[in-house]
N, C-alpha and C positions, 0 to 999 in steps of 0.2 A: 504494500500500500504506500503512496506516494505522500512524504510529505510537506506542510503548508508552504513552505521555498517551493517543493517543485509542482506541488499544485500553483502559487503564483505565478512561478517562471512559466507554464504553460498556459497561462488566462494569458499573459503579456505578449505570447506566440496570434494565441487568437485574434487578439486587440489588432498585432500588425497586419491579420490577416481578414479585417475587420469582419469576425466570427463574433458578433456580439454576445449570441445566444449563448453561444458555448463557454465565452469569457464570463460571464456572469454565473457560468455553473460553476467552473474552476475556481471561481474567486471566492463562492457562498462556500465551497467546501476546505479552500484553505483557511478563509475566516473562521470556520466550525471548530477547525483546529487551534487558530493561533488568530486572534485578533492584532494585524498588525496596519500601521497608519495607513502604508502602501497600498494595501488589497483595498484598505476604504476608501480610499483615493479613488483609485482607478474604479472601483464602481460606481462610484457618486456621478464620475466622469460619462460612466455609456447611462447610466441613469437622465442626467443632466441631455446626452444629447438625441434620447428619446423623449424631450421636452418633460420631463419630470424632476425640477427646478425645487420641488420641497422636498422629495429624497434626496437629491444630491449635497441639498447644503446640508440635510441632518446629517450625512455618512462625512460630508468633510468635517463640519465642526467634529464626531467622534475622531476624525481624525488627528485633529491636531490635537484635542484632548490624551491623545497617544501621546504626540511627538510636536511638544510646545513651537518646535524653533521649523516646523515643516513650511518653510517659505513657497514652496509651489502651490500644497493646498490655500493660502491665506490669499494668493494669490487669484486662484478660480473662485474660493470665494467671493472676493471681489466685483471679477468679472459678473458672476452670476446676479450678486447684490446690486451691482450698477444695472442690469438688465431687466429687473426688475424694479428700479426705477429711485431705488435708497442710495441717493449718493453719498451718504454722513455716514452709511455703512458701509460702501465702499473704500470710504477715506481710510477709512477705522482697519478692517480688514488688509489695504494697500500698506495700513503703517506696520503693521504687522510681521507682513512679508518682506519689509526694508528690513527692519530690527533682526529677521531673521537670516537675512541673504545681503548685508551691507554693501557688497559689492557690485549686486546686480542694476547696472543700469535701466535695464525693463521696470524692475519695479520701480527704481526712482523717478522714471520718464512718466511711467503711469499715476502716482502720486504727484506730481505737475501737472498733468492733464486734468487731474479731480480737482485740485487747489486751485487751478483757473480762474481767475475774475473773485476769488472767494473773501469776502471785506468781516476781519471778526472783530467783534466788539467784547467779546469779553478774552481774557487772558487764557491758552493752554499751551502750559511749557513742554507737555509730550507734542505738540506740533512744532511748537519753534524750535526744540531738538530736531526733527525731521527737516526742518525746512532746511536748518544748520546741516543737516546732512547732505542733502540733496545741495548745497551751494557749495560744499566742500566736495562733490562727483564734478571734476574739469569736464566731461564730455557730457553734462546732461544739455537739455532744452530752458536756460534759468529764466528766460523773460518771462513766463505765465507765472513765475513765485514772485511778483513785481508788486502784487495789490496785496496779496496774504503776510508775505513778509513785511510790509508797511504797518498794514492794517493790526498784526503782531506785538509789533515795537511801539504803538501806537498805545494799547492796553496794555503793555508790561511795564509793571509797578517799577523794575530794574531801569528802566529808560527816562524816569521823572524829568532829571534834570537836562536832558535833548528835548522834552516837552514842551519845559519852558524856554529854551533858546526858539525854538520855533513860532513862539509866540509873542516875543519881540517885533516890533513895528517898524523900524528902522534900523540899520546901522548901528548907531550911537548908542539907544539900547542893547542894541546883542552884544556891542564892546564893552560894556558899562558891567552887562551879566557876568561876560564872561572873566573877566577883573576880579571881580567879586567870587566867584565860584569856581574859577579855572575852566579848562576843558573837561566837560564831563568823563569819568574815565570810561563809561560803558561805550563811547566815538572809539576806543580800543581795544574792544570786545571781538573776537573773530565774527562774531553774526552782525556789527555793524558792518567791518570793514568790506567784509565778503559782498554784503549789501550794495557796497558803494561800487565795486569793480567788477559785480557781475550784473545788476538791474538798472532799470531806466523807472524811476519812481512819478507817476503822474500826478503829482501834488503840488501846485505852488508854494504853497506854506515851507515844505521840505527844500525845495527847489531856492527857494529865496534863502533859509538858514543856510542851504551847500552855500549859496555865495555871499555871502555877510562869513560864514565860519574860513571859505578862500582868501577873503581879505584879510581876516583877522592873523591867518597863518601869515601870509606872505609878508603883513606890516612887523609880525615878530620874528621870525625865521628861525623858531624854536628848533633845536637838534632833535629832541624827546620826539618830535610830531612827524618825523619822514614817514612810518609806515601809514600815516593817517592821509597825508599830503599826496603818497604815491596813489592810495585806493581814490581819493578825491580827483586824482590827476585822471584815473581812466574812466571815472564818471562822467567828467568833462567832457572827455574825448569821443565817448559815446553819445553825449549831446551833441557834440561837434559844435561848441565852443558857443549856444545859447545864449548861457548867464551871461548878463547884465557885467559890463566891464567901468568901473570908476577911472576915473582921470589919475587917482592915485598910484593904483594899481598897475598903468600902463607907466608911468615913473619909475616905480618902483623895479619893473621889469627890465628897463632902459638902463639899471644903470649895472645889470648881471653881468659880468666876463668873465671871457674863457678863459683855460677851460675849465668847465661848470660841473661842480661838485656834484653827488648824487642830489644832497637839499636840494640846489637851483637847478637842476635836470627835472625834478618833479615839480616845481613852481613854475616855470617853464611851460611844462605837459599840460597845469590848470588853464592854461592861456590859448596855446596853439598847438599844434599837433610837431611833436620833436623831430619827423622826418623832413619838414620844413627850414629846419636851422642848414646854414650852413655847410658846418663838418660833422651833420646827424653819424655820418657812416664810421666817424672816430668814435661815438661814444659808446661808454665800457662803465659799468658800476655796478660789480652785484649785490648791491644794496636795492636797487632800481633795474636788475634784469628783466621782470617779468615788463615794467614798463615799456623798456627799450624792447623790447620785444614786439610789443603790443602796437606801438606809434612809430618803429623803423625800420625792424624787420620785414615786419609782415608787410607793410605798406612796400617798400623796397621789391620784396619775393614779387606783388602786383605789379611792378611798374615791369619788371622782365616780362612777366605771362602775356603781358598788355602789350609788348612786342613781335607775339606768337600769333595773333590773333589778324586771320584774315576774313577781307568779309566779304560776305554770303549774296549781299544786293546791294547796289549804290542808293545814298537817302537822298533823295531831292526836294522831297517837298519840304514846301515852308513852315509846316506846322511840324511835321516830324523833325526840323534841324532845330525849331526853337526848345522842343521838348528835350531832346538830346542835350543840350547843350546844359539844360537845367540838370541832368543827372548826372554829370560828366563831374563836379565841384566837388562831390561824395559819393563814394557806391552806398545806394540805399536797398534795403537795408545793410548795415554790419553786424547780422547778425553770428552767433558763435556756433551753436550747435542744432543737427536734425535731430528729432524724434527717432527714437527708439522703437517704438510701439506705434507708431505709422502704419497707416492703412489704409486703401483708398474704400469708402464705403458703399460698393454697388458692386455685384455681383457681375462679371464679362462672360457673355457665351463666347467668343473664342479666342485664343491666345495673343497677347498685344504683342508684337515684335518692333514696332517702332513709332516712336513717343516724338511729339513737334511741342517743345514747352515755348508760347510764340511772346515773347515779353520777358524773359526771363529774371530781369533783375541783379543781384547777387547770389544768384542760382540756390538758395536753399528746395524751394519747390521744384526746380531742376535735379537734385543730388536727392530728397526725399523720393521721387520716381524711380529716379536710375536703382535705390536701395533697392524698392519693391518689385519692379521689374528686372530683377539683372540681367535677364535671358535678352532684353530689347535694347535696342540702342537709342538712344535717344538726343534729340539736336536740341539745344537750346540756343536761342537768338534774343539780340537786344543790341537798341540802340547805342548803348554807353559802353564806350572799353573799361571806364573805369569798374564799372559794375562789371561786367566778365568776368575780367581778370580778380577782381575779388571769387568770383565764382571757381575758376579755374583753380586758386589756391588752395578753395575748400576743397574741391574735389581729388585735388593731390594729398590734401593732408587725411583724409578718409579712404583714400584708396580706391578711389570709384573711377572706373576706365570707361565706364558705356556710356561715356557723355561725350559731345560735340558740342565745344561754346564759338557761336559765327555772330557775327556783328551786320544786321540789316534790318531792313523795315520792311512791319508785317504785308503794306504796302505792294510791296516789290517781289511777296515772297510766291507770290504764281507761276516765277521766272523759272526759278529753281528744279520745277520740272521729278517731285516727289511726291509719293502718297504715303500716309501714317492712319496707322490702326487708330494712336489717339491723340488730342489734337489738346491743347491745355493753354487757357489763353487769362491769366485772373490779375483784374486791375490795370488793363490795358488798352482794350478797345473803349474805352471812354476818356483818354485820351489824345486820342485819334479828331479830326477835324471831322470827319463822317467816319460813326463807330461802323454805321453798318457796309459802308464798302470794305471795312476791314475783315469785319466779322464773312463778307463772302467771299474775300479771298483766303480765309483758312479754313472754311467749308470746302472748297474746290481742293483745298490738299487733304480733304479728309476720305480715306478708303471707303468703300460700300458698308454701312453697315456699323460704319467707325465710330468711337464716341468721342465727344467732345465735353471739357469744362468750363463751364465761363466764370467769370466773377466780377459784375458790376457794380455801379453805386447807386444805392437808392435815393428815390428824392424824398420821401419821407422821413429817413434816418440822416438825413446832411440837410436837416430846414435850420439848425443854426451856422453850420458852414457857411451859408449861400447868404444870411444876413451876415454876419462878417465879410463873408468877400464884397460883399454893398460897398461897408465900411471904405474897407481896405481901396476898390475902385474911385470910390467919393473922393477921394485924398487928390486925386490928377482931374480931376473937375472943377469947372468956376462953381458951380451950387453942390448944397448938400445935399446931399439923401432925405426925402421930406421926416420928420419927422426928428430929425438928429439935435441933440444939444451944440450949442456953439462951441461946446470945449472940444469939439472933432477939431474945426477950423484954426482953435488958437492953439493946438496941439502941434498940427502940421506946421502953421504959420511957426511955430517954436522950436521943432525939432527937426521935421521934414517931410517929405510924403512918403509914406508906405512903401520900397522897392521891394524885391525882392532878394534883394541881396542879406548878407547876415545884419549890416548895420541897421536895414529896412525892418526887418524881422525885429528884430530887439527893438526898435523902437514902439513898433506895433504892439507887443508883449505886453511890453511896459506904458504900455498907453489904455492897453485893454478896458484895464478898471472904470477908467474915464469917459471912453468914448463908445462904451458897448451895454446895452442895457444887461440889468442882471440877468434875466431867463436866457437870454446869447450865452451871456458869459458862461453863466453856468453849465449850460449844455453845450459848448467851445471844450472845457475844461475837461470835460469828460474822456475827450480824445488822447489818447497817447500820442500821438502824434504832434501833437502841438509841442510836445518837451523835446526834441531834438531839432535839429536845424532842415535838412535834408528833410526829413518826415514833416516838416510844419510849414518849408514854401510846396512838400504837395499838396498838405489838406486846405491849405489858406491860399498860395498865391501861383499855384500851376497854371502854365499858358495857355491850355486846354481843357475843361472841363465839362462831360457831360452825366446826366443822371436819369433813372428809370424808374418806370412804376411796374408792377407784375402784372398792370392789366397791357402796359407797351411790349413788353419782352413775351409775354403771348402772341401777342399780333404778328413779331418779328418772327416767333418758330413759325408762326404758320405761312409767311412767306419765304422764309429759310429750308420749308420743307424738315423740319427737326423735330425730334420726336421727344418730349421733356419726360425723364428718369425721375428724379429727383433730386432734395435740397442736401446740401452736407450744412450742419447747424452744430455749434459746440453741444456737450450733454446739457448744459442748464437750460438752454432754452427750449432742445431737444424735448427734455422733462415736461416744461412749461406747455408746447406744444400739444405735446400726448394729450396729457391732460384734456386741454380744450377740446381735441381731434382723435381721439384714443382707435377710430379706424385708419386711420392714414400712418401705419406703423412704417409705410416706404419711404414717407415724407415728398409723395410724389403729384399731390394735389395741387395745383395752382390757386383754383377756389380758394379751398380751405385757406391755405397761407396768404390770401391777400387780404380775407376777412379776420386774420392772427393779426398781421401788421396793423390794421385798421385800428383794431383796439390796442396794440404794443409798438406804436412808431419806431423803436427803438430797436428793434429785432435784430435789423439787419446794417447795425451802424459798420459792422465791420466787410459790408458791401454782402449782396447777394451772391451767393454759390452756390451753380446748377449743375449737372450732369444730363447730357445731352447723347439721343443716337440718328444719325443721319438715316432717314427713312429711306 
């Protein structure tokens, strides 16, 4: 008689051999024997995916009641928990499976994804240890811990004294505080600093301490504060240089000479990007490596790759050179790392062998595809080298070979004389001078049958953008915008009109409070984008913009000949959705989702994304 080892090792024969029946018997009878976590496991598992979701968690929870530290089962937990629509159980479960398996970047990537957009008001130090974790994983996804980890430090009793610098009004106060109380020392806590060098916090109030606390450094030039200076330097950097600059401050700067200690290398970094200087390629301090790294290397590594890069179609037209030319100043995004647990959400009848990502950017959503499909090759195009070449960098530093980065316009790209199984085009064609002659020359490159994603802007979710951009337009006109206070006019008349440039920008910022009634402001504010530079002349002052309703992009499938799939929607709103629509589990209704929006204008601020198949 066999036993429960080799009755399980034969249930695991049938599993591969997907013998469900028979794996279920071998398993019942090695458990009879020997209840062990594994057998419960793997049952719970063919349980679960004969859609029997309340056996399978009971068999996992016995499981880990087995085997405390069983990281995989905490993990399907999860899954299961989130599918069933409990994401607070999900979290709970996902944290489980880190504490269990520390190393695993899946789980960390997936605990990001749950944390997402999540704002907590009361204090839990089991999560800020996690959060702490996942900011100490270099290859996770860290911009989605941007609102949680604030929102964190925000309710933690340890953080008082950052509470109150943040709630100084001026300058002169925050100098006054800090005098009085010194630098808080939790600003030198790993979970501050990691904060400051891996996320992009959409907070004014935060935003405004970083540069009141940047002055304060720079006018003392304390030795104790380099490692606080250095993490403040790549916060900056990650703005691309934002904050608000004083007269002092730019003195102050002026009067630094080489060559420049680690301190003024990082003082430096809070101002301008280090590859910029000079003799950038002499500097050396490993006090400030990761910096130098950050601001001269890697920017350096781009400027070679951006000499590799030949392109694909000649840009002529005039809308497309002026768009370009706006992307060229920063590759946007900079961002650091792909998702781990990436997926793309719809099901393909048949095998994708080659991917057209038409827009690509800084290729994360280029190098996120090439992961999932490795069998397919995939071309990624865009206007900007500088953005390529940031792309191209990534895709070296991850080891992803099935990618093509060409530089042309979607335009032009008929010429090319290629067909692709799938065609991926998000935040792009509404840039375009006529989105929809763009949108039909990547239908022409799309095979029989091929699917297509798009991602536009709604006009619903950008109704405070478009009064800003008033604003912002009103500035190069002899009259105002009806309705505006005069302090628009003595503002411009005082500082200057709105460019687009970074001095244009900051003045705008800084003018906002004055010149933009509060329900703008506050729904401006909301946008991440507004806190870096590159991200804030697209959402406010791009040379092109246009926006959709879901009853126009129906009209458009149906002259497109396009068959609409459905919506990819983060889980929260996902939830939200169900709820309202609990038969539309494809998320594939047009209807339904336009009468969601109606009553949640807000849905879709991070633009519409659809999945499409060429009929």
């Amino acid at each position: 008689m066999k036993n429960a080892a080799e009755l399980y090792k034969q249930a695991q024969e049938f599993i591969r051999e997907k013998k469900f029946d028979d794996a279920l018997q071998s398993l019942d009878l090695s458990l009879a024997i020997e209840e062990t976590a594994e057998a419960l496991h793997d049952k719970a598992i063919i349980h679960y995916l004969r859609s029997d979701a309340d056996s399978a968690v009971t068999l996992l929870q016995s499981a880990v009641r087995i085997k405390p530290d069983y990281a995989q089962a905490y993990a399907n937990l999860a899954k299961i928990t989130l599918n069933r629509g409990d994401h607070i159980g999900a979290l709970e479960y996902t944290g489980f499976a880190m504490k269990a398996d520390p190393g695993n970047l899946a789980y960390a990537d997936n605990f990001i994804q749950l944390m997402n957009g999540l704002d907590f008001k009361i204090f839990n130090p089991a999560l800020k240890m996690l959060v702490l974790q996942c900011m100490e994983t270099d290859n996770a996804d860290h911009d989605k811990l941007s609102r949680p980890w604030y929102s964190l430090l925000q309710c933690d009793p340890g953080f008082r004294a950052t509470h109150r610098l943040e709630k100084q009004k001026d300058y002169e106060d925050f100098r006054k505080a800090i005098i009085k109380h010194g630098i808080p020392e939790e600003m030198s806590s790993p979970y501050f600093l990691l904060g400051l060098r891996r996320l992009l916090v959409s907070e004014m109030a935060f935003e405004k301490m970083l540069t009141h606390l940047r002055r304060y450094l720079l006018e003392e030039m304390a030795d104790d504060t380099l490692p606080l200076v250095a993490a403040l330097a790549e916060y900056c950097f990650r703005t691309e240089y934002i904050f608000s600059v004083h007269e002092d401050e730019a003195r102050a700067l002026e009067i630094l000479n080489e060559p420049l200690t680690p301190r003024q290398i990082a003082f430096v970094a809070c101002y301008r990007p280090l590859y910029r200087l000079e003799n950038a390629d002499l500097l050396d301090a490993p006090e400030v490596d990761a910096l130098i790294t950050r601001q001269v290397r890697e920017p350096f590594e781009e400027i070679e790759y951006r000499k590799a890069i030949a392109p694909l179609t000649a840009i002529e037209d005039k809308t497309s050179r002026e768009v370009r030319a706006q992307y060229e100043e920063f590759p946007y995004p900079r961002w650091k790392a792909i998702s781990h647990s990436y997926s793309v959400q719809i099901a393909f009848e048949q095998e994708i062998k080659t991917i057209l990502i038409a827009g690509c950017g800084t290729g994360q959503e280029a190098l996120q595809f090439a992961k999932a499909f490795p069998q397919a090759s995939v071309l990624a195009i865009d206007m900007s080298l500088a953005s390529l070449s940031y792309g191209m960098r990534k895709a070296a530093e991850y080891g992803i070979g099935n990618i093509e980065f060409r530089q042309a316009d979607i335009l032009r790209l008929g010429e090319i004389d290629r067909k692709f199984d799938l065609v991926s085009s998000s935040g792009v064609l509404h840039h375009l001078r006529e989105p929809l002659a763009g949108w039909k020359v990547l239908l022409g490159l799309l095979k029989p049958r091929g699917y297509m994603q798009i991602a536009l802007y709604s006009e619903a979710a950008r109704r405070d953008i478009v009064a800003a951009r008033e604003v912002i337009a009103s500035s190069f006109t002899t009259s105002l915008v009806p309705g505006y206070r005069l302090a628009l006019r003595e503002r411009i008349l005082t500082t200057g009109r709105y460019t687009n440039d970074l001095e244009g920008m900051r003045r705008f910022r800084e003018d906002c409070p004055e010149i933009l009634d509060r329900k703008t402001l506050e729904g401006l504010l909301t946008f991440r984008d507004f806190f870096s530079a590159s991200e804030c002349r697209d959402l406010l002052f791009h040379v092109m913009e246009h926006r959709f309703t879901l009853p126009q992009i129906e009209k458009i499938l149906g002259e497109l000949g396009l068959e609409f799939l459905a919506f990819t929607l983060p889980n929260s709103i996902r939830n939200r959705y169900l709820q309202e629509y609990p038969g539309d589990v494809e998320l594939a209704s047009l209807e339904n989702m336009t009468a969601f929006e109606a009553e949640h204008p807000d849905t879709f601020k991070a633009m519409y994304v659809f999945w499409l198949r060429k009929k």
